[in-house]
C-alpha distance (Angstrom), angle and dihedral (degrees) to the residues before:
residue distance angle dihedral
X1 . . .
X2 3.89 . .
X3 3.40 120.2 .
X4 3.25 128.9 -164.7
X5 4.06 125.2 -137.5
X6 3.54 139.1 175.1
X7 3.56 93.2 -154.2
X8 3.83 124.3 130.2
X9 3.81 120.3 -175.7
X10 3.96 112.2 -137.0
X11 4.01 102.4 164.8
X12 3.46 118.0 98.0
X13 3.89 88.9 -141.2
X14 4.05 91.3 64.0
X15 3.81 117.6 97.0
X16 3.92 124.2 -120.1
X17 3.46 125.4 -145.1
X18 3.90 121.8 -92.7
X19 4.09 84.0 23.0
X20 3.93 101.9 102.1
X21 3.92 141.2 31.7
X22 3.60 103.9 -150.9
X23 3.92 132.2 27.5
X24 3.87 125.7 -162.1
X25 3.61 107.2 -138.3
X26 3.92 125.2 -164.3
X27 3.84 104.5 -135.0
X28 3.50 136.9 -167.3
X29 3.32 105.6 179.1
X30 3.87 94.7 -121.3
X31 3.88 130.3 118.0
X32 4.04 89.7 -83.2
X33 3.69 104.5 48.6
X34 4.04 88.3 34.8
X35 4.10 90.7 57.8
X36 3.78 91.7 43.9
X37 3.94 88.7 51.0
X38 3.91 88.1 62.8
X39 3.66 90.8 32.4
X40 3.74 103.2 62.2
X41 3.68 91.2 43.9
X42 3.66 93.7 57.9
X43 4.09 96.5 36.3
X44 4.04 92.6 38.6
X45 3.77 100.1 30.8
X46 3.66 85.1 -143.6
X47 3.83 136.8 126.7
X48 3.81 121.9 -88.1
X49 3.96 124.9 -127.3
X50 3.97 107.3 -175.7
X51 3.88 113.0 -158.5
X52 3.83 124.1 -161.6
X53 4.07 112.3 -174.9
X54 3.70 104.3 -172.3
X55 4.36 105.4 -150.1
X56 3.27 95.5 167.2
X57 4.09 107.5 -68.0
X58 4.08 111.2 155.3
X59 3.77 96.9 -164.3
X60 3.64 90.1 76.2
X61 3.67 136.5 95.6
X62 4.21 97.9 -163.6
X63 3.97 92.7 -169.8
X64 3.71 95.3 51.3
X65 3.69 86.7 45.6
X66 4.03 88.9 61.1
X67 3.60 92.8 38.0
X68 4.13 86.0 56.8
X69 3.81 96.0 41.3
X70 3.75 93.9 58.3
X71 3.66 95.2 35.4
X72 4.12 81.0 60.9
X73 3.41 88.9 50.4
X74 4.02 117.4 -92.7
X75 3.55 117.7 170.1
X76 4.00 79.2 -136.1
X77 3.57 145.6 -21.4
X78 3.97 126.0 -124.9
X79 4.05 118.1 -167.0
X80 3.53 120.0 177.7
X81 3.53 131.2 -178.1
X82 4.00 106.0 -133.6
X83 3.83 93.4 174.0
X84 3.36 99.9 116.6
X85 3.72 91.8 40.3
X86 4.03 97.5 44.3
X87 3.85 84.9 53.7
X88 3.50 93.4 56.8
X89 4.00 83.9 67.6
X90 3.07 94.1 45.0
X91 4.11 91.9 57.6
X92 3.57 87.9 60.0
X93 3.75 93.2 51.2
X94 3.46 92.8 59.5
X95 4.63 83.2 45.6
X96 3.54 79.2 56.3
X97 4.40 101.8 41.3
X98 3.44 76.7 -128.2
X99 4.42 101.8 -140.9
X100 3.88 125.0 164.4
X101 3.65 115.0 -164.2
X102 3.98 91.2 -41.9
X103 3.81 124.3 -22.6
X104 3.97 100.2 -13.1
X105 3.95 102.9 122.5
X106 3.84 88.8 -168.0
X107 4.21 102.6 -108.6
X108 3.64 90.0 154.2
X109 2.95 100.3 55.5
X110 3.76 104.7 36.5
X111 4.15 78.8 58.3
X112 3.87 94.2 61.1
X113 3.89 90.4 48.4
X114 3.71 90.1 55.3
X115 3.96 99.8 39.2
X116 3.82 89.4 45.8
X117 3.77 88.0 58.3
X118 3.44 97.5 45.6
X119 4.02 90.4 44.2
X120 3.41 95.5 54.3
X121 4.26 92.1 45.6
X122 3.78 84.2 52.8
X123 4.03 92.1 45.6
X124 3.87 90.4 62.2
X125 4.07 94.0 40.6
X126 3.64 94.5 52.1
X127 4.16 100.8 36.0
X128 4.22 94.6 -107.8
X129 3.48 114.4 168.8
X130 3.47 97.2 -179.0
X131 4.23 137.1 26.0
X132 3.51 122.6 -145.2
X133 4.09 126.5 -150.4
X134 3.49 134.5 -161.9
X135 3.63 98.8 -142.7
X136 3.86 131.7 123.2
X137 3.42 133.6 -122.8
X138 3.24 99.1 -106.8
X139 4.24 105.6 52.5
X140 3.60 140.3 88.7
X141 4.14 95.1 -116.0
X142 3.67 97.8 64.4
X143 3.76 82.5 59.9
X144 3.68 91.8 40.0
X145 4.08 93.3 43.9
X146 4.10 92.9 50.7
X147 3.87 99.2 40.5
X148 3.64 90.9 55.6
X149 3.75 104.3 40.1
X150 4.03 84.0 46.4
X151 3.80 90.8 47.3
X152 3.73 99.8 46.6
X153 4.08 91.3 40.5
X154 3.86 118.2 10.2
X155 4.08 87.1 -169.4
X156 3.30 90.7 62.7
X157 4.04 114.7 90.6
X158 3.91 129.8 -163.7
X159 3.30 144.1 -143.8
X160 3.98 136.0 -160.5
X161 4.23 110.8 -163.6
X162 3.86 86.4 -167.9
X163 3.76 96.7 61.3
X164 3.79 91.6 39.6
X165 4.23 109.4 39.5
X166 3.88 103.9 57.8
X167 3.74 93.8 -141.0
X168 4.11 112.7 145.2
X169 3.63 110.0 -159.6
X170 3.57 97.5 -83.1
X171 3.71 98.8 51.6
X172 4.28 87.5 49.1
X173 3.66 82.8 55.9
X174 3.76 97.7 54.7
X175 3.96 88.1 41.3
X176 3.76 83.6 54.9
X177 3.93 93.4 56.5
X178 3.98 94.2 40.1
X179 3.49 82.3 58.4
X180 3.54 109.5 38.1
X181 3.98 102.0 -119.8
X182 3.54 107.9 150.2
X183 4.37 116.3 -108.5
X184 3.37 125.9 -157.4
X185 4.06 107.5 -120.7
X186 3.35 103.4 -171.6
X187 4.03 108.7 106.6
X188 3.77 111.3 -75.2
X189 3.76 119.4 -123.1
X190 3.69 114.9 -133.2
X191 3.49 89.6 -122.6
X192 3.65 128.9 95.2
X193 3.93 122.6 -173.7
X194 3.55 137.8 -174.9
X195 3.59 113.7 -152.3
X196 4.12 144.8 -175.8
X197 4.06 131.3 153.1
X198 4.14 86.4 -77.3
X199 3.57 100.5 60.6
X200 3.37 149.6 -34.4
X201 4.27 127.0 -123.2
X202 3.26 130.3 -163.8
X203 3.83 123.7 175.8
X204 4.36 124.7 157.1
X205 3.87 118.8 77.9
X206 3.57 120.4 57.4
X207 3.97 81.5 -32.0
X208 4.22 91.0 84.8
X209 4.25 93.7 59.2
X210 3.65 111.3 71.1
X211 3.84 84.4 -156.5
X212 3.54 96.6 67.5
X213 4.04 122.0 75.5
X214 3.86 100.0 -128.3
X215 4.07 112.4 -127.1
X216 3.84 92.4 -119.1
X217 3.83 90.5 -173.6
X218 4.09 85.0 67.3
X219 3.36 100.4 40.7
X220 4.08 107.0 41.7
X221 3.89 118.9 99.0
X222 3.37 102.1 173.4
X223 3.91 109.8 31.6
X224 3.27 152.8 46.0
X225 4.30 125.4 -113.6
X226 3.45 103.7 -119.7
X227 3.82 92.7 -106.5
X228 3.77 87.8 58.4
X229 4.16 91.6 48.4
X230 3.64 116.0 93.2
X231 3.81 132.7 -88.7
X232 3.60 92.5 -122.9
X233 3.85 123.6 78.3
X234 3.73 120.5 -130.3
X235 3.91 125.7 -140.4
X236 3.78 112.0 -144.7
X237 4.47 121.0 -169.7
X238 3.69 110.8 -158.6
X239 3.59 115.7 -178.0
X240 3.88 121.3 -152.5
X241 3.82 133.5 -151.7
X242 3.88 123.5 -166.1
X243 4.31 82.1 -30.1
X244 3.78 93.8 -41.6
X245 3.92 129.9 111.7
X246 3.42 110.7 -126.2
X247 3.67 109.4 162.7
X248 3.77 135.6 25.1
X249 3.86 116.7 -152.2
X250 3.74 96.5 -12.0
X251 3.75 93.2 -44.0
X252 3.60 128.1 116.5
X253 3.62 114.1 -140.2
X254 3.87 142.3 177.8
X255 4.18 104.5 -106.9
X256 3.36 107.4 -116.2
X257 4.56 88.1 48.0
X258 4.47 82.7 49.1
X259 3.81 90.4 50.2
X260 4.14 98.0 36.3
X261 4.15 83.1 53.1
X262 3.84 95.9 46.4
X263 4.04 85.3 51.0
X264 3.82 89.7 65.0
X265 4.20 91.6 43.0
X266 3.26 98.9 44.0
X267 3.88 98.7 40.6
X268 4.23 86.0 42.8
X269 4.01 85.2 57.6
X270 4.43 91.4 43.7
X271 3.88 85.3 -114.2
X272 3.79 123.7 156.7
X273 3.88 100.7 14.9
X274 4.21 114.1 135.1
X275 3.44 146.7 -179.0
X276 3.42 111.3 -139.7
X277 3.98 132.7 173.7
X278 3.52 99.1 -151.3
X279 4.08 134.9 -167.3
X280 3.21 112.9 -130.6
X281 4.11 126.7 -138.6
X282 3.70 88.2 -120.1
X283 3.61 96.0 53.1
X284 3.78 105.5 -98.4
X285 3.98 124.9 122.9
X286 3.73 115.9 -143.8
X287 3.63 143.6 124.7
X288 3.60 153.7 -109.0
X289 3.41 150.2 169.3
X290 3.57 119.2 -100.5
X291 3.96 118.0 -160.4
X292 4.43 106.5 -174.2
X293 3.69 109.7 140.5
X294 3.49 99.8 156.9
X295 3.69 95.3 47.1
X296 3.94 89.6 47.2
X297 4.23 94.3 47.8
X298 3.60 85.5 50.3
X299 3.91 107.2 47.9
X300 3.55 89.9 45.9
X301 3.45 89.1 50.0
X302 4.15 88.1 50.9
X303 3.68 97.9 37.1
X304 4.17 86.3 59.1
X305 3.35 91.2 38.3
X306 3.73 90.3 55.0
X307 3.53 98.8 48.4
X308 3.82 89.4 59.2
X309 3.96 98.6 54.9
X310 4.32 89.1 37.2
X311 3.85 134.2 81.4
X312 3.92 116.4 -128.3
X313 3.72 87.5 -106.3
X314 3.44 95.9 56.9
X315 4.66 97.6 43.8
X316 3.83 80.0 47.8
X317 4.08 94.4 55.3
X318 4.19 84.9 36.2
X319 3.16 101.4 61.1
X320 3.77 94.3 47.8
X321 3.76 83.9 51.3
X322 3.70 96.4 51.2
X323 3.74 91.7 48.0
X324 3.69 88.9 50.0
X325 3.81 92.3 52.0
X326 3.58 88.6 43.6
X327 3.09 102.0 60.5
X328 3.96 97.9 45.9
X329 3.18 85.8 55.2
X330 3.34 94.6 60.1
X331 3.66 95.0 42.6
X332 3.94 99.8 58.6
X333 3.55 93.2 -102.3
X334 4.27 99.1 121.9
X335 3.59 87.1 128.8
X336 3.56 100.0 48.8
X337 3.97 110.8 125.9
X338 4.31 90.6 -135.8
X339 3.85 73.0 59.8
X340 3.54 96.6 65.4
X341 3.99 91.2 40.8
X342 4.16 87.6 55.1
X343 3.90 93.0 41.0
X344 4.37 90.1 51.9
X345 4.25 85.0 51.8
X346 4.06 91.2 41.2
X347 4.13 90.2 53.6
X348 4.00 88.8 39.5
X349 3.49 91.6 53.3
X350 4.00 88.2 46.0
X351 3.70 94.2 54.8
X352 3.95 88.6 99.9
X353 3.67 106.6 27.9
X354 3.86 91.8 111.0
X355 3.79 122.7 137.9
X356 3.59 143.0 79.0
X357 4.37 137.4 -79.8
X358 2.96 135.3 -149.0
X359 3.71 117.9 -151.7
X360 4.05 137.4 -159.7
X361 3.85 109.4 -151.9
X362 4.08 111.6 -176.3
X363 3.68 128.3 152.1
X364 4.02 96.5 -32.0
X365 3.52 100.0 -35.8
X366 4.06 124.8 114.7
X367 3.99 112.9 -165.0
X368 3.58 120.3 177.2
X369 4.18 100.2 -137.5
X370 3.87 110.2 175.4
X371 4.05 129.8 3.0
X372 3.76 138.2 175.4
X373 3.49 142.1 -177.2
X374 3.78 142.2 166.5
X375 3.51 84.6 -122.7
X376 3.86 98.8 64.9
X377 3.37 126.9 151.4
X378 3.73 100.1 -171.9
X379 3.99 117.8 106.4
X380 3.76 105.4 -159.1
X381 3.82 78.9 -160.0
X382 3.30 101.3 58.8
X383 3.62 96.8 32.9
X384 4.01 94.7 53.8
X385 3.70 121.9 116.5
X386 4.22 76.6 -160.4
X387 3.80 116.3 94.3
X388 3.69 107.8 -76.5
X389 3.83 128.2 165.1
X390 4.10 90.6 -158.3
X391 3.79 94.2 86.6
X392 3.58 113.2 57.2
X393 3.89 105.5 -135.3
X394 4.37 90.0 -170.0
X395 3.47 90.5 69.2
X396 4.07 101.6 52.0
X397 4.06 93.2 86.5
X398 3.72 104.3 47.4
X399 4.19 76.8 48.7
X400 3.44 85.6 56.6
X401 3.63 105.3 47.8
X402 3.61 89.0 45.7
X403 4.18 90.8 46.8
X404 3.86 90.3 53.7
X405 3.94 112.2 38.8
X406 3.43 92.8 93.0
X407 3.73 94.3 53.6
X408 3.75 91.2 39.3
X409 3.93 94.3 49.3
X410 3.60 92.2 50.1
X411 4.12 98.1 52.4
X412 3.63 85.7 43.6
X413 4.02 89.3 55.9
X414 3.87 91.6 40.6
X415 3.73 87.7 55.8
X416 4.10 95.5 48.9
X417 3.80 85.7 49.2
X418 3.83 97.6 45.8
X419 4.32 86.2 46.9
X420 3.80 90.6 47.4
X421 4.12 98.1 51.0
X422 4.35 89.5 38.7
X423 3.69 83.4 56.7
């Protein structure tokens, strides 16, 4: 079936035809990535290498995925279980209070650091010369996907069938019958989602128009609405090491089994679900609905927990930090050196964020209620409003005259100058 494009390829890091043997491709096992399997072997005349990386998605079956990809025709099928790896990242999200423009604890994108890595690693084992996305035009991951595969290996070349065929959906779909790649005919939501154990987005539907009020009880995977959460409030304990969660109500637990758990409490209780209008590293504005209860129970539970154990000075200089990383993050810029500079303060500063939360889940709300740590800074003798001799009341108003001559000098001077040019 011949399609036609417009496309024209003008980075060097893009593949040609008739310029490789073998191509890596990242594979879902949905219509897309199932298409572009057939696709690339046709367009390229190359070999196929599907790769699954399973971070934590619950949609998918991973066996029938490798059953498909071969029945398409792969020369062979790689998939890896990253969980343990992918919740590595997400640990330092939650070092970082990992926030995008409102709610968005950056799952997405924390998931295209960890499959480019793991991409590129398989690349070299299995003699790729190029990787193939499934990503549009018009996203963040094709920048994401072709920044880090470039950055990790500059031999290494890409290529994105979306961009490149011409197909719209219905056209795919046709190419999917000629070709006998399977299509799922029950009636398609129009919702899309990409999901891992961090959080799950969905976007399409009444989701892309900012003027319409999305029908969350349609679109969410993971949680409840809060009319469909229970009546009953839930008490969570998270304890933290060095910034890390390590055990959830007095049980130690590998990562990615404490943040998989805290998926199902948080989403049960409607916690951790936003609306967010979100700009886009290619320029666009749009939205989507973010669903990330565990991340969102445990950076509030960090964030609290690191305002106890930190001067002023230093939650002032984090949060700048954390915004910073955040939005790097974001931006396809994991490898960038500053990076590295804001990741050394971020673990410095978690050195002594140790201790244990308590959280209050009910009906979409997250409240930190109790917290302690070795690492306190609070004085309940200084901080009384009891009689206590530990704070020395005589010396708060020479503090205070000190505190405010500056601020009290300049009105002053203001009001001499505004006198002087009246008259």
């Amino acid at each position: 079936m011949e399609q036609e494009t417009t496309y024209k390829k003008v980075a060097s890091h893009e593949a040609e035809k008739g310029t490789f043997n073998t191509c890596l491709l990242l594979y879902s096992g949905g219509l897309d990535t199932s298409v572009m399997l057939k696709w690339i072997k046709q367009e390229y005349d190359c070999d196929v290498i599907a790769l699954t990386i399973n971070i934590g998605q619950t949609a998918d079956n991973l066996d029938a995925i490798k059953e498909k990809a071969l029945k398409l025709g792969a020369k062979d099928v790689i998939v890896y279980d990253a969980r343990e790896k992918f919740a590595e990242l997400c640990a330092e999200a939650v070092k970082a209070n990992a926030d995008y423009q409102g709610g968005y604890a950056l799952g997405c994108p924390l998931g295209r650091v960890m499959i480019s890595k793991l991409a590129v690693q398989f690349a070299s084992e299995f003699g790729c010369e190029v990787i193939a996305h499934g990503c549009t035009g018009k996203g963040n991951d094709q920048v994401r996907f072709e920044s880090y595969i470039t950055t990790l290996n500059p031999e290494l070349k890409t290529i994105a069938p979306v961009r490149e065929w011409g197909m719209g959906r219905e056209e795919e779909i046709a190419y999917a019958h000629e070709n006998g790649i399977p299509v799922d005919q029950t009636k398609k939501s129009p919702y899309s989602y990409d999901e891992n154990m961090w959080a799950n987005t969905g976007e399409g539907g009444e989701i892309e128009n900012p003027e319409l009020i999305p029908p969350l009880e349609n679109i969410l995977k993971w949680a409840n609405t809060p009319k469909e959460a229970p009546d009953e409030e839930e008490l969570v304990e998270i304890e933290f090491e060095n910034g890390e969660p390590v055990a959830l109500n007095g049980v130690a637990q590998p990562k990615k089994d404490l943040i998989q758990k805290l998926n199902k409490i948080g989403g049960n209780h409607a916690v951790g679900v936003f609306h967010l209008i979100e700009d886009r590293v290619v320029g666009l504005k749009v939205r989507g609905i973010y669903e990330n209860p565990a991340a969102h129970i445990l950076i509030q539970a960090h964030k609290n927990l690191e305002q106890l154990v930190s001067t002023r000075e230093e939650n002032e200089l984090k949060t700048l930090m954390d915004q910073k990383w955040a939005y790097l993050v974001y931006g396809a810029k994991y490898f960038e050196p500053v990076l590295d500079n804001i990741r050394a303060y971020i673990n410095e500063q978690n050195k002594k964020v140790t201790g244990t939360v308590k959280v209050r889940l009910y009906k979409g709300n997250c409240d930190v209620v109790a917290l302690t740590s070795p690492y306190s800074l609070f004085d309940e003798n200084l901080a009384t409003f009891n009689k206590s001799t530990a704070f020395n009341q005589n010396s708060s108003a020479g503090f205070i005259e000190l505190w405010n001559l500056p601020q009290k000098t300049a009105y002053q001077l203001k009001k001499t100058i505004k006198k002087e040019v009246v008259e």
